[in-house]
C-alpha positions in Angstrom: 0.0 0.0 0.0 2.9 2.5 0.8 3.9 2.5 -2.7 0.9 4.4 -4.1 1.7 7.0 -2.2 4.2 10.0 -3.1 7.8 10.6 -1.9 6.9 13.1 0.1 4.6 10.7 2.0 6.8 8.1 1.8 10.0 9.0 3.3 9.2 10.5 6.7 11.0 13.0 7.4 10.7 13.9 3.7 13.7 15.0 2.0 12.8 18.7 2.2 12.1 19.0 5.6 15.5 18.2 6.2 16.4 21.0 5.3 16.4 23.4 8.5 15.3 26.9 6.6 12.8 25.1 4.8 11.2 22.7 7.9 11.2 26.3 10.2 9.3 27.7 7.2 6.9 24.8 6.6 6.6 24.9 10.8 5.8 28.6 10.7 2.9 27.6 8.3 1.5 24.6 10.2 0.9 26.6 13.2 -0.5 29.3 11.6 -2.3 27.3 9.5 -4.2 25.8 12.4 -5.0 28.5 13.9 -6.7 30.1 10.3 -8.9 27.4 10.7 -10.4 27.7 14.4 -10.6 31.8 13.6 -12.7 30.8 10.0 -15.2 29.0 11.9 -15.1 31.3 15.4 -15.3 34.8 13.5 -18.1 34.3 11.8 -19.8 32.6 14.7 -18.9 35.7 17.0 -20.6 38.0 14.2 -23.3 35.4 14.1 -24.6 34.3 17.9 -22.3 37.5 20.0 -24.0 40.4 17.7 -27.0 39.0 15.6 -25.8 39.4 12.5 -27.9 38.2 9.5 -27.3 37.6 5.9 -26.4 40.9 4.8 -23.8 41.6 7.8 -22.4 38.3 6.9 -21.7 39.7 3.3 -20.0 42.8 4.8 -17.8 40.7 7.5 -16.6 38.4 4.5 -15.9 41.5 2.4 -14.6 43.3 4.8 -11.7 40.6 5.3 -11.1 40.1 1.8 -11.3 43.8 -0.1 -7.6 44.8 0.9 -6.7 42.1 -2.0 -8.5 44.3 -4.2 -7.0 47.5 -3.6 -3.6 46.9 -1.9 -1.9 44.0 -3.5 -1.1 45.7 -7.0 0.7 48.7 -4.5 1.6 46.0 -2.2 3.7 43.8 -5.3 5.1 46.6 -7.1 6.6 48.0 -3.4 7.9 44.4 -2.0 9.6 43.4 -5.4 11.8 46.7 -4.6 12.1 45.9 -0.8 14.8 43.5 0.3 14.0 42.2 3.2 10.5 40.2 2.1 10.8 38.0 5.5 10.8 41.2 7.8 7.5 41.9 6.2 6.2 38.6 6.8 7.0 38.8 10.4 5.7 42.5 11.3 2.4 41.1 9.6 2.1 37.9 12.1 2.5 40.1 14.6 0.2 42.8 13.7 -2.2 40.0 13.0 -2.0 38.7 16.5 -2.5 41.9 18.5 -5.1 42.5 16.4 -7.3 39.1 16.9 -6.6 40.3 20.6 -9.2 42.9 20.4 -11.9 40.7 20.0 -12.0 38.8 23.3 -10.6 42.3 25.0 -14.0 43.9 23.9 -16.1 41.1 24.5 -14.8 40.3 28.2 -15.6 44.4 28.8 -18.7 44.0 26.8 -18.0 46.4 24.2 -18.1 43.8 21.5 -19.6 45.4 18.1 -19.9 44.6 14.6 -18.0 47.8 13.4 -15.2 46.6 15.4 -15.5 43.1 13.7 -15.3 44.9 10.5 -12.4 46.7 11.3 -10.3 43.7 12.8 -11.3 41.4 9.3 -9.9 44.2 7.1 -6.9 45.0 9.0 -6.4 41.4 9.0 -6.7 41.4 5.8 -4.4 43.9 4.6 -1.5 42.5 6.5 -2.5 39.0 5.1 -1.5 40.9 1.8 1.5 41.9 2.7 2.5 38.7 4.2 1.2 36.9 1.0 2.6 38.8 -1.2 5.9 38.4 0.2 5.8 34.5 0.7 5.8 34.1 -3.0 9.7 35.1 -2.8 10.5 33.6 -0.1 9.5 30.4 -1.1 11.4 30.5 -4.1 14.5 31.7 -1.9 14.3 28.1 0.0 12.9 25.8 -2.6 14.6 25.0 -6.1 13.0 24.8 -9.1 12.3 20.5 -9.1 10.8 20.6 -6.0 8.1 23.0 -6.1 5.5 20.5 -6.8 7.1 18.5 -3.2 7.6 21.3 -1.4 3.7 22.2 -2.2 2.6 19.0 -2.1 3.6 19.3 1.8 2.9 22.6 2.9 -0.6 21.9 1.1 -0.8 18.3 2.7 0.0 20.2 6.1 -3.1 22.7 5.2 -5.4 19.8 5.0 -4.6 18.3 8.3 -5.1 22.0 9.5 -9.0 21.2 7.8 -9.1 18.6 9.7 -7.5 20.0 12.9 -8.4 23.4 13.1 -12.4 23.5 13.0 -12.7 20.5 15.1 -10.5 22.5 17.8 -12.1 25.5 17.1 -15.8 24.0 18.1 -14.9 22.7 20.5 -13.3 26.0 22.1 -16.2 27.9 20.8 -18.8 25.4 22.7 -16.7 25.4 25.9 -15.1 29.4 25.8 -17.5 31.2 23.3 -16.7 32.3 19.9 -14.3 35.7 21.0 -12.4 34.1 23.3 -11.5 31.1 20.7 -10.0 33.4 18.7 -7.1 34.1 20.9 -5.9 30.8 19.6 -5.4 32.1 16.2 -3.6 35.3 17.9 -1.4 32.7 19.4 -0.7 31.0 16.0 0.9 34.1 15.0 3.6 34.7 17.5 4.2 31.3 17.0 4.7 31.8 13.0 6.6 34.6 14.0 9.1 33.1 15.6 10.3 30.3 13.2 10.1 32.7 10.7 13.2 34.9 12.6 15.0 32.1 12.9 15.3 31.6 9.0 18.3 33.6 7.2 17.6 32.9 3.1 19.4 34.6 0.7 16.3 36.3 -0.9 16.2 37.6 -5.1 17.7 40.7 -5.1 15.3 43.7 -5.3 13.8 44.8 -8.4 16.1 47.9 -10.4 13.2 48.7 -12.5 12.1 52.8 -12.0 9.1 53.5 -10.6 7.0 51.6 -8.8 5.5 49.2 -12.3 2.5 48.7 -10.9 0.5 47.9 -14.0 3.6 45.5 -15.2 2.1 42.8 -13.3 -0.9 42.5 -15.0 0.3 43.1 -18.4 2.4 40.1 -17.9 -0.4 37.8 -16.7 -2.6 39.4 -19.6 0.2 38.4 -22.4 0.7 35.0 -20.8 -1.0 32.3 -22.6 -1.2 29.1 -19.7 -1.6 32.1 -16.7 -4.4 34.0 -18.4 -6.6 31.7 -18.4 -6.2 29.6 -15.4 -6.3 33.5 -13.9 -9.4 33.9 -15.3 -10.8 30.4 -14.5 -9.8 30.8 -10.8 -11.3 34.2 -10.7 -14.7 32.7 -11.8 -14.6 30.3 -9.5 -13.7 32.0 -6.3 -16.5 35.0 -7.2 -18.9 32.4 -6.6 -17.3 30.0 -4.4 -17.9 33.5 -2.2 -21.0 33.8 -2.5 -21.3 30.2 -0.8 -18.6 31.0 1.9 -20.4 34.5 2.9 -23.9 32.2 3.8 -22.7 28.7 4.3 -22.2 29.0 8.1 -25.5 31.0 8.7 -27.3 28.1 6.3 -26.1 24.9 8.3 -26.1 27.0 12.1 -29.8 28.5 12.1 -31.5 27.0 8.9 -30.2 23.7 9.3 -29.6 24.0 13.0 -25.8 22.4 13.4 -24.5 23.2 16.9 -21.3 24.9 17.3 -19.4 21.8 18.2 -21.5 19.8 15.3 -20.2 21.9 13.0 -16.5 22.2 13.6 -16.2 18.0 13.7 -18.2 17.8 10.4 -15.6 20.3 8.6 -12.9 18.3 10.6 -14.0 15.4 9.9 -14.6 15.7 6.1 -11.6 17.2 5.9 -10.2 14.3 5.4 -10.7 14.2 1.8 -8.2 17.6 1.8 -5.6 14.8 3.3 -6.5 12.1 1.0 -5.8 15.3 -2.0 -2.3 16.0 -0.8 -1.3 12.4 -0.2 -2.7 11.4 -4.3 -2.1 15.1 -6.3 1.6 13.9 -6.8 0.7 10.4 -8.2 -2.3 11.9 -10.5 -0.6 14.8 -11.7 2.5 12.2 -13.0 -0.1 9.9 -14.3 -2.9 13.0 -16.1 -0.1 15.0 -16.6 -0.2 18.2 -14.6 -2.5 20.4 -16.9 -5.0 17.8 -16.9 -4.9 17.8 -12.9 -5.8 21.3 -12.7 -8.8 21.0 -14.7 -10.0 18.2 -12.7 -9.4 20.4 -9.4 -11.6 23.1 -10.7 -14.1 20.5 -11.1 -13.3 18.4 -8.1 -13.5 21.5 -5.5 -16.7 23.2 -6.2 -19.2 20.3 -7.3 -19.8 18.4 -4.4 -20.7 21.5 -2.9 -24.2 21.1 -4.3 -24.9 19.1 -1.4 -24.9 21.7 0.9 -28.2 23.5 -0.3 -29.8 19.2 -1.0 -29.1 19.0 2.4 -32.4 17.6 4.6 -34.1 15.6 6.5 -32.7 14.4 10.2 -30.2 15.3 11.8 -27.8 12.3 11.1 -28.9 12.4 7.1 -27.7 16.6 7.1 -24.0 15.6 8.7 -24.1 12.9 6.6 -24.6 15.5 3.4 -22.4 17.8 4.8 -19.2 15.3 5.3 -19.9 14.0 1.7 -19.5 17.9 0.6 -16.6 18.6 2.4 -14.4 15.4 1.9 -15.2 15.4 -1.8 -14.6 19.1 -2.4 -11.8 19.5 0.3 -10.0 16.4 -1.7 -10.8 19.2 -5.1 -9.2 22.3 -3.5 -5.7 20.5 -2.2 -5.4 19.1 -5.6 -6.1 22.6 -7.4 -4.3 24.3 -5.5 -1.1 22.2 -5.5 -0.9 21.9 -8.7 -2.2 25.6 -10.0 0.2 27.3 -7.4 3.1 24.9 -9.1 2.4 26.6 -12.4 1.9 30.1 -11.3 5.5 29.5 -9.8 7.1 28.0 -12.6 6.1 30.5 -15.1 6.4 34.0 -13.2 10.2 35.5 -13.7 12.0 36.4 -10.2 12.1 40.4 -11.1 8.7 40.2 -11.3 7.4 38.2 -8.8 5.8 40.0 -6.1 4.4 42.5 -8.8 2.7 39.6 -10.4 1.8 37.8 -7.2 0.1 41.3 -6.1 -1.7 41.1 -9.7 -3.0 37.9 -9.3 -4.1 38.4 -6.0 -6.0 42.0 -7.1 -7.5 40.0 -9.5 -8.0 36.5 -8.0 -8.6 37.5 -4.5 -9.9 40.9 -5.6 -13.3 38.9 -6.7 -13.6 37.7 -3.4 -15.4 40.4 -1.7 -17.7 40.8 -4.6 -18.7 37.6 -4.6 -19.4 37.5 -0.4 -21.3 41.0 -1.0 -23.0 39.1 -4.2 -23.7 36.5 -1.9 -25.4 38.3 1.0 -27.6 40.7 -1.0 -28.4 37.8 -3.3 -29.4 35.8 0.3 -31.5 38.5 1.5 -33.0 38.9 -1.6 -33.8 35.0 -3.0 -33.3 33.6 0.4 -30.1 31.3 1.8 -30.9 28.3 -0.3 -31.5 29.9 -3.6 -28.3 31.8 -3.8 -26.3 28.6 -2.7 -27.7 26.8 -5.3 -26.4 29.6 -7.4 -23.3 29.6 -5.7 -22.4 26.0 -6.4 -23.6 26.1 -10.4 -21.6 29.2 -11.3 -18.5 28.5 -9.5 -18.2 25.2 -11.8 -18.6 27.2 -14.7 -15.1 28.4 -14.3 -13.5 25.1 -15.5 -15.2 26.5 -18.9 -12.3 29.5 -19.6 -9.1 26.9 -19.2 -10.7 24.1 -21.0 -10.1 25.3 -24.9 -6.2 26.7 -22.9 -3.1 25.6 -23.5 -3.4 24.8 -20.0 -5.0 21.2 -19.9 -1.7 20.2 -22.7 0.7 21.3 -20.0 2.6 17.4 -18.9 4.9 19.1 -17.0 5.8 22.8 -15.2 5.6 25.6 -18.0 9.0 27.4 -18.6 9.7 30.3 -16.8 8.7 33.2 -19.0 11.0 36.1 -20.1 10.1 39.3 -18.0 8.6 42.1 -20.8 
């Protein structure tokens, strides 16, 4: 049985990890990792049972986190690709994150706890997640050569399944036992942690960019010219708009209309997760066998069809979690295998003196969509109702397979050439 499984599953330690600079990076993202998940499921529970928020307030909250991507990371790529000391970023945004996560329980134990200041805490978040994104691009490529990138995210992937798996089940269970704030230090936690492994690594980064000016729009003329990221770009973009809409209105649909406890919810999500695992521990072996193009077509297939569950689900309580672990396993086992094997490409084919600038231009545009899509999603909840806009949720976001199928994309047997910069 060992033998169907990858290298990196294989061999344990895996070759990579060790590596010290590379296992205190991969360490820094476990953690942090982990605690994303528990503050995914606790944040919107705090806006959801500490404040009353409904469908529309969801929309906002989801937004709120999310629309930094849209107007930051173009500034935020063209700036770090002329700043040389990407991992100093990366740390002063783990920490900003942290003390800002910190507010939440501080104003609920004082009982000042508001949706405003919810707002506030996502999008700050949210514009230090930028930075920190942004800026991971190069510092992966500063610890990772060029035949591993498929292992090295093949692991840090595989490790943000287990955090699927990990993270939600933990957080229920600290937001049945300490309420939904207080949870949240856990995640605040997870940053200092992050933090620290990430001090203790010393790469030898790509020198900064020489180019005058800032080139903020050189970014996105690259992605427009290229001919395998254009449309992937464009087929991610289309997914994630309506993959959104769902995220904005899934945890108000299963928690009041569907009536999943808390505790339920975060074992189901754990639980199903499990298919995320299954992703990372088979993406290698499949995208080998398909060939790697064809692997990313069957992710953007994979991920967001089985989500059509969610809105089918019915019926007794045992039948709903039933629904809902089918949904998650299948489409967590989707997502891994996209984004291992999509985030391999984008690496391969983006030029060092551009990388952050068209990492910020992907994001804008990729991540941009997102808080449309969760402001899509909550007026389109309050309008048709919950169900009827996750119905439309699930439809739409497979739709996106549609602009990468006629590609050059799904020809692609191994990692595209690294373009020349224009």
């Amino acid at each position: 049985m060992t033998d169907t499984l990858p290298p990196a599953v294989r061999r344990w330690p895996p070759r990579l990890l060790r590596d010290t600079p590379f296992r205190r990076y991969w360490s820094a993202q476990t953690v942090s990792l982990v605690g994303d998940q528990i503050s995914y499921l606790a944040l919107p529970l705090v806006a959801v049972l500490g404040v009353g928020a409904g469908p529309v307030e969801m929309g906002y909250l989801t937004a709120a986190a999310l629309l930094p991507n849209l107007l930051f990371s173009l500034l935020a790529g063209a700036w770090i690709d002329r700043y040389p000391h990407r991992r100093r970023l990366m740390v002063l945004a783990d920490l900003g994150r942290a003390a800002l996560l910190a507010t939440v329980p501080a104003a609920y134990l004082l009982d000042a706890l508001t949706l405003p200041q919810l707002y506030v805490v996502a999008f700050l978040s949210g514009t230090l997640a930028v930075v920190f994104e942004v800026s991971h691009s190069t510092l992966f490529v500063s610890l990772v050569p060029r035949a591993d990138y498929v292992e090295a995210n093949t692991l840090l992937h595989g490790t943000r399944a287990v955090s699927y798996a990990v993270g939600p089940s933990a957080g229920g269970v600290l937001v049945q036992v300490l309420t939904a704030p207080v949870a949240l230090l856990a995640d605040a936690v997870s940053y200092l942690v992050s933090a620290v492994f990430l001090l203790r690594i010393r790469p030898t980064e790509p020198p900064p960019s020489t180019h005058e000016g800032l080139g903020i729009s050189q970014g996105l003329r690259f992605l427009a010219r290229s001919p395998v990221l254009r449309p992937l770009l464009l087929g991610l973009t289309t997914m994630n708009f309506f993959n959104y809409m769902f995220t904005a209105l899934f945890l108000l649909y299963v928690s009041t209309e569907l009536g999943v406890t808390p505790g339920l919810l975060g074992a189901v999500i754990g639980a199903g997760s499990i298919g995320a695992v299954l992703g990372a521990a088979v993406t290698t072996r499949v995208s080998r066998g398909l060939g790697i193009g064809r692997t990313v077509l069957l992710g953007l297939v994979v991920f967001p069809a089985p989500l059509v569950l969610v809105p089918l689900a019915g019926g007794p309580t045992p039948v709903v979690v039933g629904t809902l672990l089918a949904a998650e396993f299948l489409s967590g086992l989707g997502v891994i295998m996209l984004d291992i094997t999509a985030g391999s490409v984008l690496t391969s084919a983006i030029p060092d003196p551009l990388r952050a600038r068209v990492s910020g231009a992907l994001r804008t545009v990729n991540y941009g969509i997102r808080p449309l899509g969760a402001l899509a999603g909550g007026a389109a909840g309050a309008a048709l109702g919950v169900r009827p806009t996750l119905w439309i949720a699930t439809v739409g976001a497979v739709a996106g397979v549609l602009w990468v199928l006629p590609s050059p994309v799904g020809r692609l047997r191994d990692l595209p050439e690294e373009a020349e910069e224009h």
